[in-house]
C-alpha positions as CSV (number, residue, x, y, z in Angstrom):
1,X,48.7,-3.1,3.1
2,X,50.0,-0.5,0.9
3,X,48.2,3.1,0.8
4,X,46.4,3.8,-2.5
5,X,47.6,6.8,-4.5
6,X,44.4,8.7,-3.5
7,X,45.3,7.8,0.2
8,X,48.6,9.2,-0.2
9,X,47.2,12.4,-1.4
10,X,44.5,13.0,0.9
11,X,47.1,12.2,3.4
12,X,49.7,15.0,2.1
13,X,47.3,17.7,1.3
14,X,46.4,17.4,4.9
15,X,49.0,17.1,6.7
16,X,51.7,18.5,4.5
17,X,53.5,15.8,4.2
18,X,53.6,12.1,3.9
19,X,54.6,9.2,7.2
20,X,57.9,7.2,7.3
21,X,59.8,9.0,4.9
22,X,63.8,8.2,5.2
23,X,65.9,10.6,6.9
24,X,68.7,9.0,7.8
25,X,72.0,7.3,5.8
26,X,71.5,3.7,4.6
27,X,75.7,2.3,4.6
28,X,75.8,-1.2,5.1
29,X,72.3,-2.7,5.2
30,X,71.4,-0.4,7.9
31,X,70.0,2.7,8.7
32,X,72.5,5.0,10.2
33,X,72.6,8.7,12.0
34,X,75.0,11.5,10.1
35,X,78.2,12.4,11.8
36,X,77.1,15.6,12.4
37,X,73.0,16.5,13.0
38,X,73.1,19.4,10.1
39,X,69.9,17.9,7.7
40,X,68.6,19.2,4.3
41,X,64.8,20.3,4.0
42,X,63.1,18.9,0.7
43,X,60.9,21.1,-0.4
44,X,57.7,20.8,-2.5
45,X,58.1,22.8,-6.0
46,X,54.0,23.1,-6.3
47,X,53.7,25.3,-3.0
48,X,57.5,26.1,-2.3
49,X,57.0,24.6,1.4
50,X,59.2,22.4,3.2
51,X,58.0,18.6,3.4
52,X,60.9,16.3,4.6
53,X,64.1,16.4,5.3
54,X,67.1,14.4,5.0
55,X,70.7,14.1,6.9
56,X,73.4,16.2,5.7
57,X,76.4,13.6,5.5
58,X,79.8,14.0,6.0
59,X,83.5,13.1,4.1
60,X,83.4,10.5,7.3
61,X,80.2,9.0,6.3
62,X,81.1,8.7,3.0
63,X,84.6,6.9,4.2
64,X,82.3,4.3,5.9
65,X,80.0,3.9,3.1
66,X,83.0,3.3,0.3
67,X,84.9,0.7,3.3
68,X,81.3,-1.2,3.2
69,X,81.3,-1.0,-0.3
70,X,84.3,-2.2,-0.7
71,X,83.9,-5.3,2.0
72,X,80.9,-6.5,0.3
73,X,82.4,-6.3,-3.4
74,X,85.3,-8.8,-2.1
75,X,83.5,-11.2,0.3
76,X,80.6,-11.2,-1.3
77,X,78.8,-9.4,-4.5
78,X,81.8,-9.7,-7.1
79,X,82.3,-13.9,-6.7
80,X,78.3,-14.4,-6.4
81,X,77.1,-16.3,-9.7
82,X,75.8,-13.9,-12.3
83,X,72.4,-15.6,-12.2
84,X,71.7,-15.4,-8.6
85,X,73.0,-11.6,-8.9
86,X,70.5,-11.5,-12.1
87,X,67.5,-13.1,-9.8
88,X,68.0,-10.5,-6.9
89,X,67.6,-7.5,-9.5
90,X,64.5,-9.0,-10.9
91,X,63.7,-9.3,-7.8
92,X,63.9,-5.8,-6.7
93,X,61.7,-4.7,-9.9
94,X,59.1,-6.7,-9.1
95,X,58.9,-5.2,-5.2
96,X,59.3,-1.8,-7.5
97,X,56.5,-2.3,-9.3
98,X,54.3,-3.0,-6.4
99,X,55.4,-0.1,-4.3
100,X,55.2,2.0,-7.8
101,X,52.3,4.1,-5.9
102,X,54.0,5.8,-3.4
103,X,57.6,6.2,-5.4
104,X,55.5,7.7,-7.9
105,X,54.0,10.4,-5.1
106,X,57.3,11.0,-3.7
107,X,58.9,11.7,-6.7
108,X,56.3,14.1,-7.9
109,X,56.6,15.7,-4.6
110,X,60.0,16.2,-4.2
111,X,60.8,17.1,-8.0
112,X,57.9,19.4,-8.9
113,X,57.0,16.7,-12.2
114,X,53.3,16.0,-12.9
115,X,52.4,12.5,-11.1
116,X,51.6,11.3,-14.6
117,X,55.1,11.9,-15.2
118,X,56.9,10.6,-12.1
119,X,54.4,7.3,-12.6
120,X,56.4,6.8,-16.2
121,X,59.7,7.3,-14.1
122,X,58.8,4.9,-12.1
123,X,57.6,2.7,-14.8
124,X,61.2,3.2,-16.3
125,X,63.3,2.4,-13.4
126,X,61.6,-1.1,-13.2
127,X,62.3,-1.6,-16.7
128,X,66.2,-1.0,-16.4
129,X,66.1,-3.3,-13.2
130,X,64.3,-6.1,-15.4
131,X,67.0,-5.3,-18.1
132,X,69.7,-5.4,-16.7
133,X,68.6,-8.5,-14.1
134,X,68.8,-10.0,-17.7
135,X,72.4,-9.4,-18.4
136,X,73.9,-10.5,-15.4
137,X,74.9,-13.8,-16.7
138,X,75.7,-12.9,-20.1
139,X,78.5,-10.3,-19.5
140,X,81.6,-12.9,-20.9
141,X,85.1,-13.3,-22.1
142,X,86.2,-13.8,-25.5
143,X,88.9,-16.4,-27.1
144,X,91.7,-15.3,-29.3
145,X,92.9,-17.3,-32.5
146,X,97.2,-17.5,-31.8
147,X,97.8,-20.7,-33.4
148,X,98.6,-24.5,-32.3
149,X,100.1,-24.6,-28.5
150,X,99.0,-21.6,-27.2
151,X,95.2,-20.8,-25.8
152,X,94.3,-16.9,-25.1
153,X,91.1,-16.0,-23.7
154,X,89.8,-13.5,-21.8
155,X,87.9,-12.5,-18.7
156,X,85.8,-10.1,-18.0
157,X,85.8,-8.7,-14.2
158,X,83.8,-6.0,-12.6
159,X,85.9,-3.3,-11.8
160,X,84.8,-2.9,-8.1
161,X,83.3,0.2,-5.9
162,X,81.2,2.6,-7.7
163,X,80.2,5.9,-7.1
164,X,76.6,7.5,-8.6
165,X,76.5,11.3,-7.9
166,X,72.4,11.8,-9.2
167,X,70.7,14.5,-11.0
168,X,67.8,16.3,-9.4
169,X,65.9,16.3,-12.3
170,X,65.3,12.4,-12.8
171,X,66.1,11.3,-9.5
172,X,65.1,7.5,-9.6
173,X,65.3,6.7,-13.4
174,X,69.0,8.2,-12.9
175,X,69.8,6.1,-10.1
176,X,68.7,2.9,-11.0
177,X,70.2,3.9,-14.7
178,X,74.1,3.6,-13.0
179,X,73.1,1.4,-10.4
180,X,71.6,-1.7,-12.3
181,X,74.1,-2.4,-14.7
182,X,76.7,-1.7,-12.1
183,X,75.6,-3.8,-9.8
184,X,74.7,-6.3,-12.7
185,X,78.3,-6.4,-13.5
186,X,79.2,-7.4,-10.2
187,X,80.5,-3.9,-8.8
188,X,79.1,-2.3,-5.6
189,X,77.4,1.2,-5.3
190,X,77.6,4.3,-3.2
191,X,74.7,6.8,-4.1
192,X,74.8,10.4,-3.8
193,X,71.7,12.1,-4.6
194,X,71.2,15.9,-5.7
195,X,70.1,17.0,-2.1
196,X,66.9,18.8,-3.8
197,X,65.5,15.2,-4.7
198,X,66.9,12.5,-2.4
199,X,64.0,10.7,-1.0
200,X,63.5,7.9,-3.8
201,X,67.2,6.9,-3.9
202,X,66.9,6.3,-0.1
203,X,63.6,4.6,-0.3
204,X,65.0,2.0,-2.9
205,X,67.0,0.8,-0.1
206,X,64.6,-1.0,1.6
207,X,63.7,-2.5,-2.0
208,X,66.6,-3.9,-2.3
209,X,66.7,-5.5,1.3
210,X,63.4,-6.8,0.8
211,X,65.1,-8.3,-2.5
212,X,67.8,-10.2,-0.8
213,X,70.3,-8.2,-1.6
214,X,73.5,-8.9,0.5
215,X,74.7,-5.6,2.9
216,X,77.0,-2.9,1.3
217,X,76.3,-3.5,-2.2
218,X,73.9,-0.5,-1.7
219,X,74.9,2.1,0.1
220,X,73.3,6.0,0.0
221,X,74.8,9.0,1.5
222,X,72.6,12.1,1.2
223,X,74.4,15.8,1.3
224,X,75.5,18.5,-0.1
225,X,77.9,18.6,-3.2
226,X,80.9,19.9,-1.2
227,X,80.5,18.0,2.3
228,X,79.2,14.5,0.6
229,X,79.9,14.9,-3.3
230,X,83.6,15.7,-3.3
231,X,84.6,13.5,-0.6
232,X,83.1,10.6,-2.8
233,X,84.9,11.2,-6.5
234,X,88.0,11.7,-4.6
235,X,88.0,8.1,-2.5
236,X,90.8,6.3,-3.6
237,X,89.0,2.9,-3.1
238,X,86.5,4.0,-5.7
239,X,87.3,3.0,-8.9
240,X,84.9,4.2,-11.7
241,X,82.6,7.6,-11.2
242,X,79.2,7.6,-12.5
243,X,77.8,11.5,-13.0
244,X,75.2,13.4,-14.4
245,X,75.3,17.4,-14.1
246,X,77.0,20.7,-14.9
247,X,79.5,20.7,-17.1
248,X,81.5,22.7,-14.4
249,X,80.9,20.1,-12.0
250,X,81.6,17.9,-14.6
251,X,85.0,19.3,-15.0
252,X,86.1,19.0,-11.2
253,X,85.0,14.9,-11.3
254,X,87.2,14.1,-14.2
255,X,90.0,16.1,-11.9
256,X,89.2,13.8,-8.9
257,X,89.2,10.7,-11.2
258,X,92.3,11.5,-12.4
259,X,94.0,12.3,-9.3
260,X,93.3,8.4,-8.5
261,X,93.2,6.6,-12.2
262,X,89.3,5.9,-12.4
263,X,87.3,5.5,-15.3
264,X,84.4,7.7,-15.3
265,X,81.0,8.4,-17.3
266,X,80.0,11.7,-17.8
267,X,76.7,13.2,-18.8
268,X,76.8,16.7,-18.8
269,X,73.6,18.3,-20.6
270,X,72.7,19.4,-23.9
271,X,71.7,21.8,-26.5
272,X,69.9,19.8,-28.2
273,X,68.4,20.6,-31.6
274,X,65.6,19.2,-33.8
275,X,66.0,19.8,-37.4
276,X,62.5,20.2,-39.4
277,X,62.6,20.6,-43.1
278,X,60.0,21.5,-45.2
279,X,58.6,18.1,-45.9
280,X,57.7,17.9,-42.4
281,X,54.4,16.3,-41.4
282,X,53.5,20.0,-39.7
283,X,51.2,18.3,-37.3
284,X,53.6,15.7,-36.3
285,X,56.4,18.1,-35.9
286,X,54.6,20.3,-33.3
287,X,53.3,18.1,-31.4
288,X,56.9,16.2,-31.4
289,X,58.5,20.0,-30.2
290,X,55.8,20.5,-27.9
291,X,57.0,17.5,-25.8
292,X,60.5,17.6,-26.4
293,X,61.3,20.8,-24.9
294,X,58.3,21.2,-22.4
295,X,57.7,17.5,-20.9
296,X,59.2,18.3,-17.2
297,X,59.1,21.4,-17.6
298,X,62.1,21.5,-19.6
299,X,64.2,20.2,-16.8
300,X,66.0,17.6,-19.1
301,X,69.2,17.4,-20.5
302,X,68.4,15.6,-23.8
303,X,65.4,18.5,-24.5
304,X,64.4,19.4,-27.6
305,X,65.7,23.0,-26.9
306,X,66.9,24.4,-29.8
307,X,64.2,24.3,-33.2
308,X,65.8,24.8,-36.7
309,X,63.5,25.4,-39.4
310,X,63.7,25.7,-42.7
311,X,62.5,29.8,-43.6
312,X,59.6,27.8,-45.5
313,X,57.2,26.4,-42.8
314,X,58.9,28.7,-39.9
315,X,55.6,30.6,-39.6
316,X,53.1,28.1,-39.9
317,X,55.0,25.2,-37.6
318,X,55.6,28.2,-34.6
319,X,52.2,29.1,-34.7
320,X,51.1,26.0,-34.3
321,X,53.3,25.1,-31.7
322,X,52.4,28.5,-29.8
323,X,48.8,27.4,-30.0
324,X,49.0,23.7,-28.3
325,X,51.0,25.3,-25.9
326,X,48.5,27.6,-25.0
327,X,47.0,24.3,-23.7
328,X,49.4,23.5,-21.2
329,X,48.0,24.3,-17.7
330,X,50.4,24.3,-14.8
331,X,50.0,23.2,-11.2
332,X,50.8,21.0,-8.2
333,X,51.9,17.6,-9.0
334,X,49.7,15.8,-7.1
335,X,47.0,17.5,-9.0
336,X,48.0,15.7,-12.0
337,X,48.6,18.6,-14.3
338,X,50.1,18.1,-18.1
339,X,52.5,20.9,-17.0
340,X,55.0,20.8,-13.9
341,X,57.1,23.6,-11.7
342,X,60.6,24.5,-11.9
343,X,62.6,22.1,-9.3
344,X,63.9,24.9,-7.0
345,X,64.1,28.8,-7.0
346,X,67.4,28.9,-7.8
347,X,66.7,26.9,-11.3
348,X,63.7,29.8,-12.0
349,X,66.0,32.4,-11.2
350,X,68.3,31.2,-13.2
351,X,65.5,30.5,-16.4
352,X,64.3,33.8,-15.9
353,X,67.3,35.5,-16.1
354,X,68.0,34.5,-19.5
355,X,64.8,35.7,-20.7
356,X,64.9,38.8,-19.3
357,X,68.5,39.5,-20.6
358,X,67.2,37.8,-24.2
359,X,64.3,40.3,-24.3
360,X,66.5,43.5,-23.5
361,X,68.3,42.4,-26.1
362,X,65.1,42.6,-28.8
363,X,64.9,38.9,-29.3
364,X,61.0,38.2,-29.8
365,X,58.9,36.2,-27.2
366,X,56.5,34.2,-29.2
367,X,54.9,33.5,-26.3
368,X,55.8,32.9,-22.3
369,X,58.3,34.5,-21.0
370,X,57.1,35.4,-17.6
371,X,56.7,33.0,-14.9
372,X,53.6,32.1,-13.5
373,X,51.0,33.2,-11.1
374,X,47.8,31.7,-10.5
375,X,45.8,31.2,-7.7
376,X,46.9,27.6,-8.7
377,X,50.6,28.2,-9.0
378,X,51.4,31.7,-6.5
379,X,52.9,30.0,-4.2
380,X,55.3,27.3,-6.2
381,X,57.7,28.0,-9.2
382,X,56.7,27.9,-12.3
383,X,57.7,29.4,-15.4
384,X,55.5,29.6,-18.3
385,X,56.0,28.1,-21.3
386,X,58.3,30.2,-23.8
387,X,59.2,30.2,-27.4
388,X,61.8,32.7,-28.3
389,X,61.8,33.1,-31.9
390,X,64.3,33.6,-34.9
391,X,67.1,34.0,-32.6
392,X,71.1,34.7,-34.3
393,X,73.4,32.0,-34.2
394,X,75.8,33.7,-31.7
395,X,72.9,34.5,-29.2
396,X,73.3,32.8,-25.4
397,X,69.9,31.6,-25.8
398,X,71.1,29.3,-28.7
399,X,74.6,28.7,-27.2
400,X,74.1,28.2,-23.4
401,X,71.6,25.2,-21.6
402,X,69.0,27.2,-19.9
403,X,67.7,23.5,-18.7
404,X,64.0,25.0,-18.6
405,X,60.7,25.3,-20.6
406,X,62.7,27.6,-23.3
407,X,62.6,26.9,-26.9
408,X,65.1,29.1,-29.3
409,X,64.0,28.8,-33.1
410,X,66.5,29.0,-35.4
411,X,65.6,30.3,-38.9
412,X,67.5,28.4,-42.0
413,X,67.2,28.4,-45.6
414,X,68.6,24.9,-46.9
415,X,69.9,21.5,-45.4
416,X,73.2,22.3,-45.4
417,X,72.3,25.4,-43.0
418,X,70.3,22.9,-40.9
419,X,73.9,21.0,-40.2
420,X,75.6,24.3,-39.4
421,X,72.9,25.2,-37.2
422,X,73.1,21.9,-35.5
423,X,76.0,21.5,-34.7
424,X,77.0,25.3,-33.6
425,X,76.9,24.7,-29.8
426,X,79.7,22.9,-27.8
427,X,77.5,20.5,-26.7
428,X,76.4,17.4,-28.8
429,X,74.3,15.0,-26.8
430,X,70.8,14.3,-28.8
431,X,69.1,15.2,-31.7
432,X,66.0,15.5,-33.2
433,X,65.1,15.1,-37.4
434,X,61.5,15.8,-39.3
435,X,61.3,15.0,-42.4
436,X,59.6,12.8,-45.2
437,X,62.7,12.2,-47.1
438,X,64.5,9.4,-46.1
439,X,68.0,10.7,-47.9
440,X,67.6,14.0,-45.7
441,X,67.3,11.8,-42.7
442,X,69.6,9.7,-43.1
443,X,72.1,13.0,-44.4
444,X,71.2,14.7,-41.0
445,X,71.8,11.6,-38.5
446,X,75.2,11.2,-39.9
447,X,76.3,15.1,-40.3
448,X,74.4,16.0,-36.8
449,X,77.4,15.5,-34.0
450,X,75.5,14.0,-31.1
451,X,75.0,10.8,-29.1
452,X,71.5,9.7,-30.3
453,X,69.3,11.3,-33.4
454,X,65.5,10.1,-33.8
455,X,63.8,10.3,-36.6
456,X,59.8,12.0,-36.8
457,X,59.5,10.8,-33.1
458,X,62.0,12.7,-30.5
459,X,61.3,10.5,-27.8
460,X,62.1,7.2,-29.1
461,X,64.1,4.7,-27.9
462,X,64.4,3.1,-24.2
463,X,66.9,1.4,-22.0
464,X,68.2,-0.7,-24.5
465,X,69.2,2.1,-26.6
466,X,72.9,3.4,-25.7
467,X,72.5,7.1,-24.2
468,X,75.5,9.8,-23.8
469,X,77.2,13.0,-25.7
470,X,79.9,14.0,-27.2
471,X,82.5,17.3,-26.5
472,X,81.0,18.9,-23.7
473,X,78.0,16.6,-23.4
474,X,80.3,14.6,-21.9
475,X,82.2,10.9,-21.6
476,X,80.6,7.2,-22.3
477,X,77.4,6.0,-22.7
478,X,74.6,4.8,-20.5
479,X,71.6,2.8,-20.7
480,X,71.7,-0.5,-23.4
481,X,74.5,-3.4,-23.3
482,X,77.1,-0.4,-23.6
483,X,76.6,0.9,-20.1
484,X,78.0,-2.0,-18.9
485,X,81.1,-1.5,-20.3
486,X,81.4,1.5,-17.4
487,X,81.7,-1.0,-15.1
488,X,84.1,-3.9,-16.0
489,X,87.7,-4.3,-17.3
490,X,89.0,-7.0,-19.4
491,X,91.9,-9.1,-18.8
492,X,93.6,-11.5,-21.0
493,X,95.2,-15.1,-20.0
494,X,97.5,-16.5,-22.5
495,X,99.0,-20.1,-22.0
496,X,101.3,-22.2,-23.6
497,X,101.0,-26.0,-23.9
C-alpha cells in the first residue's frame, strides 16, 4: 500500500530522507550500476543538506543506453500500432496519478518548490501523458492532387532515437513534455536529467514498466553535463536533441547536432515582459505579476520578469504589488509554504550578484533584495522577493535572465514605448498583456516578438497550447499537436499507373 503524503513527511523529517529512492541507471528495462562508482548528492534546497544520491554516468553508459534505444526503436516501438502505443501511455498516467503522492514529495524535495507546487507538476505531467496517449493514432500522411495516372501520398515516420537533456527547474513536467509526444510518435528516448533534480525522471521508470512499456524505449542516464550530457548530443545514432537550458549550453547542442545532421528543439529562457497599460484592472494586474515572476521562486524561463508600465498607474500598480508580496512567507517545501528556495547555491549566488551589482549602480530596491534568514529559512537558500524599480533600458537587470524572484519595472509613456520596451532584449519567448482595450491587445500580441502572449491572465494556456521562443529563446516548439513535429519526418511515395 502506498505511503500517505503525511507518512512521507514524518518519514523525511526524521530520518532525513526518504526509503528506495533510485540510484542507479535504468538502460534497457533494467536497473544498472555506472561504469565508474563517482555518484551525485541531491541536496534539499529548504535545509541545504544532502538527501540522496545518484550515479554519476559515463560517455560508456550513455553508448549502451543510445544502442538500447536504438534496438528497441527497430524491433519493436517504431512498427507497434499507434493505438496500442497510445494505450501504454495512458497507461502510464493512470499509474502516475496514483503514485502522484510521493512524485509530488520528491520533487519538492529535490527542487526546493512548495509541495503545493510540485503536486500541480505532477498533476501536469499526467495530463501531457493523457494527451499525448491521445495522438498516437492520429499522427498521418497526406494525399497530393497530381492529376489522372499518378497517386502521391505521404507517410509520416518517426524519426528514431531521442535524446531529452532536462531542466532542473521543472524536472518531471519537462521530461514527460519531450518524452510523451516522442514516444507517442513512435521514437525511443534517452533521458538526461540536470544532476540537481534527477530523482523523478528515474522514478518514472518503473511507471512505465509497470505500464507495459517494451525495454529500451525508456532509458535514463543521470550525470554531469560534461561526462553524461556531451557524450549524448554528440551520438551519432541519435537523431533529434530535445533541450531546455542556457543559452550557452544551448549554443554547444546545436554544434553537436550539426556535427551529425539532427534536428533539434531548443528552449533556452526568457526575458519575458508583461505590458500593463493604463486601463488595466489594477487589481488583476498585480496579482497576475505577483505570480508570474514569483511562482517557484522565479526559477522559470517563461517568468513574468520584466514589468512595463505605462508612467500613469506605475505608482499605484508597484505599490500594490510590493504589498501582496509582503505576504509571501518562505520555507521548507514540505511545509507547504506559498514561497519556495532557490534550487542550489550557485543559482542564489548568481541572483544575488545581480542585485548587489544593480544596487551599486543606484537602481532602487522596491523591496527584497537581500536573501533570507529566518529561523525557518537559515539553513536553505532563499532569496527574498525583489522588485527593482524604474530601471533604464540598457541596464543588465532588464537585458540579462537572472532566472530568480527579480522583477525589473520598466517605466513608459505610450503603447508604442510599450512595444520598444518589449521587445528590447534578445530573447523573445513569452509575453504578458493587461489591458481593457481589445485593439491594444490585440496591437501588443502581434507587435510583441515572442512565442506565446496571454491576455489579462499570464498563466494561461496548457499542454495543448504550442510552447517555444524566438532569437535567443531558442528553436521549435513544444507542448500541443506542434511538438510532435520534433519528432517525425515526412516522406513522400509517388506512383504511376
Amino acid at each position: 500500500m502506498a505511503k500517505t503524503i503525511d507518512a512521507l513527511i514524518s518519514e523525511y523529517f526524521q530520518t532525513g530522507t526518504l526509503q528506495d529512492l533510485p540510484n542507479k541507471l535504468f538502460i534497457n528495462g533494467e536497473w544498472v550500476s555506472a561504469s565508474t562508482t563517482k555518484t551525485i548528492e541531491s541536496k534539499d534546497p529548504g535545509n541545504g543538506k544532502v538527501f540522496a544520491s545518484v550515479s554519476a554516468g559515463q560517455a560508456e553508459d550513455i553508448d549502451k543506453a543510445v544502442k538500447a534505444a536504438r534496438d528497441a526503436f527497430i524491433n519493436v516501438w517504431r512498427d507497434m500500432k499507434p493505438s496500442k502505443r497510445g494505450h501504454i501511455l495512458s497507461k502510464a498516467a493512470e499509474i502516475l496519478e496514483q503514485k502522484a503522492d510521493y512524485f509530488a514529495v520528491v520533487e519538492a524535495l529535490d527542487s526546493g518548490k512548495p509541495l503545493d507546487e510540485a503536486k500541480g507538476d505532477v498533476a501536469s505531467s499526467v495530463g501531457a501523458l493523457r494527451y499525448y496517449a491521445g495522438c498516437a493514432d492520429k499522427i498521418q500522411g497526406d494525399t497530393f492532387p497530381l492529376g489522372d495516372g499518378v497517386f502521391s501520398f505521404s507517410s509520416v515516420d518517426p524519426v528514431g532515437v531521442t535524446a531529452h537533456i532536462i531542466p532542473w527547474n521543472y524536472p518531471l513536467a519537462t521530461t514527460l513534455r519531450g518524452v510523451a509526444p516522442a514516444l507517442a510518435a513512435g521514437c525511443t528516448a534517452v533521458v538526461k536529467p540536470a544532476e540537481q533534480t534527477s530523482l523523478t525522471a528515474l522514478m518514472l521508470a518503473d511507471v512505465f514498466v509497470e505500464a507495459g512499456l517494451p525495454d529500451g524505449v525508456y532509458n535514463v542516464i543521470t550525470g554531469t553535463g560534461a561526462e553524461a550530457g556531451s557524450p549524448l548530443v554528440n551520438h551519432p545514432e541519435v537523431q533529434h536533441i530535445t533541450f531546455t537550458g542556457s543559452v550557452g549550453t544551448g549554443t554547444l547542442v546545436m554544434d553537436a547536432a550539426a556535427k551529425n545532421i539532427n534536428s533539434v528543439t531548443l528552449e533556452l529562457g526568457g526575458k519575458s515582459p508583461i505590458v500593463a497599460l493604463a486601463d488595466c484592472d489594477l487589481e488583476k494586474t498585480a496579482e497576475g505579476v505577483l505570480w508570474a515572476i514569483f511562482y517557484n521562486a522565479g526559477q522559470i524561463c517563461s517568468a513574468g520578469s520584466r514589468l512595463v508600465v505605462e508612467r500613469t498607474i506605475h505608482r499605484e500598480l508597484v505599490d500594490r504589488i510590493v504589498e501582496k508580496t509582503s505576504q509571501l512567507k518562505a520555507g521548507h517545501a514540505l511545509t507547504n509554504p506559498n514561497y519556495g528556495a532557490i534550487n542550489s547555491i550557485e543559482q542564489l549566488e548568481k541572483i544575488d550578484g545581480f542585485v548587489e551589482r544593480a544596487k551599486a549602480r543606484g537602481i532602487t530596491v522596491a523591496c527584497g533584495g537581500e536573501r533570507i534568514k529566518t529561523k525557518e529559512t537559515e539553513n536553505g537558500w532563499f532569496y527574498a522577493p525583489t522588485i527593482m524599480d524604474d530601471v533604464p533600458m540598457d541596464d543588465e537587470l532588464v537585458q540579462q535572465e537572472i532566472f530568480g524572484p527579480v522583477l525589473t519595472v520598466q517605466v513608459v509613456d505610450s503603447l508604442e514605448e510599450a512595444i520598444k520596451a518589449a521587445n528590447c532584449t534578445d530573447f523573445a519567448l513569452a509575453a504578458g498583456v493587461y489591458t481593457q482595450n481589445i485593439s491594444h491587445a490585440l496591437k501588443l500580441s502581434k507587435s510583441i516578438d515572442s512565442g506565446q502572449v496571454t491576455v489579462n491572465d499570464y498563466w494561461a494556456g496548457g499542454i495543448e497550447v504550442p510552447f517555444g521562443g524566438n532569437r535567443s529563446s531558442g528553436i521549435g516548439r513544444e507542448k500541443g499537436l506542434e511538438a510532435l513535429r520534433n519528432y517525425v519526418t515526412t516522406k513522400a511515395i509517388t506512383m504511376t499507373f
